[in-house]
N, C-alpha and C positions, 0 to 999 in steps of 0.2 A: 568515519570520515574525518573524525575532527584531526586524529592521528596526522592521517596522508596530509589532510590543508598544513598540519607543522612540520611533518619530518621530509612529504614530499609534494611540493604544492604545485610543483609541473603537473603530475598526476592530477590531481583535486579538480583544479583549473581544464585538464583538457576531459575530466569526466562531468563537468560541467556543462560546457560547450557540445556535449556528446547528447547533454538531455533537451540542449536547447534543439541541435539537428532533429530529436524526433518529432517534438513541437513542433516545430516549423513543418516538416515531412511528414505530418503523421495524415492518415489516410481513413481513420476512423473516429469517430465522434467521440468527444471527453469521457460519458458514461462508460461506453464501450471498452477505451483506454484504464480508465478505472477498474471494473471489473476487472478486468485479465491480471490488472498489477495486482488486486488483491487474493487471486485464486493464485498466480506465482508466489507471492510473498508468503502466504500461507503453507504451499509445498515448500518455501525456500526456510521455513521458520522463523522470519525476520520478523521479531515483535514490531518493531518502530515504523516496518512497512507498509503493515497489517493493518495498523491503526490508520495511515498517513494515507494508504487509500481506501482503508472502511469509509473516512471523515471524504475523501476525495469525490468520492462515489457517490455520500451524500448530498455534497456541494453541485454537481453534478445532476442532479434531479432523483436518484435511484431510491427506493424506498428499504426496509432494514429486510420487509419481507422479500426481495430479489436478492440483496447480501445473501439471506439465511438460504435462498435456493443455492446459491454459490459457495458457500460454506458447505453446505449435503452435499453438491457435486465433488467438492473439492475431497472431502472427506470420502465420498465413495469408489474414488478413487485413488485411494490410499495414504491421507493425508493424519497426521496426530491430530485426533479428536480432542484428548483430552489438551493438549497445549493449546491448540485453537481456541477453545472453549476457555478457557484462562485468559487468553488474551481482549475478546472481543464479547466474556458475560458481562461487561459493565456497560454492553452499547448504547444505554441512558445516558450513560456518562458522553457517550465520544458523543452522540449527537446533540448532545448540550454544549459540547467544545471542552471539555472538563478535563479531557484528557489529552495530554501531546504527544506528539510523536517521537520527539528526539531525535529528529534528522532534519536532513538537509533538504531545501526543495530545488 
């Protein structure tokens, strides 16, 4: 993202405005939105996502035990175990805040 905000900040700027429309529109409850970002982020392989709504989910209310059910879902339906697993064994870490995500909110 940082790329796009340099080389093409039209873009940056209107995929910004795109996050805020679902905020506003969105039709399901923070947890819920949480979840689903981090069971796509997980299929999509984006470390920084993973994190951004592991921590999201937990702000949220969710506990590590619901992640870890959604992590086995995500995984039993054909997700990399082991890269997942890399990403999200420090979950002490994320839910101490210790770890960032490196993106954008």
């Amino acid at each position: 993202m940082r790329m796009l905000a340099e080389f093409f900040p039209e873009f940056a700027e209107q995929l910004n405005g795109l996050d805020n429309l679902y905020a506003d529109k969105r039709t399901i409850d923070e947890k819920t939105y949480q979840f689903i970002c981090f069971a796509l982020s997980i299929k999509a392989r984006s470390r920084p996502c993973v994190l951004k709504h592991f921590k999201g989910a937990l702000e949220a209310g969710a506990t590590v035990k619901e992640l870890a059910y959604i992590l086995a879902l995500v995984m039993r339906e054909g997700a990399d175990d082991c890269w997942t697993h890399d990403v999200v064994g420090d979950w002490k870490q994320i839910m101490a805040g210790d770890v960032g995500c490196d993106c954008a909110t």
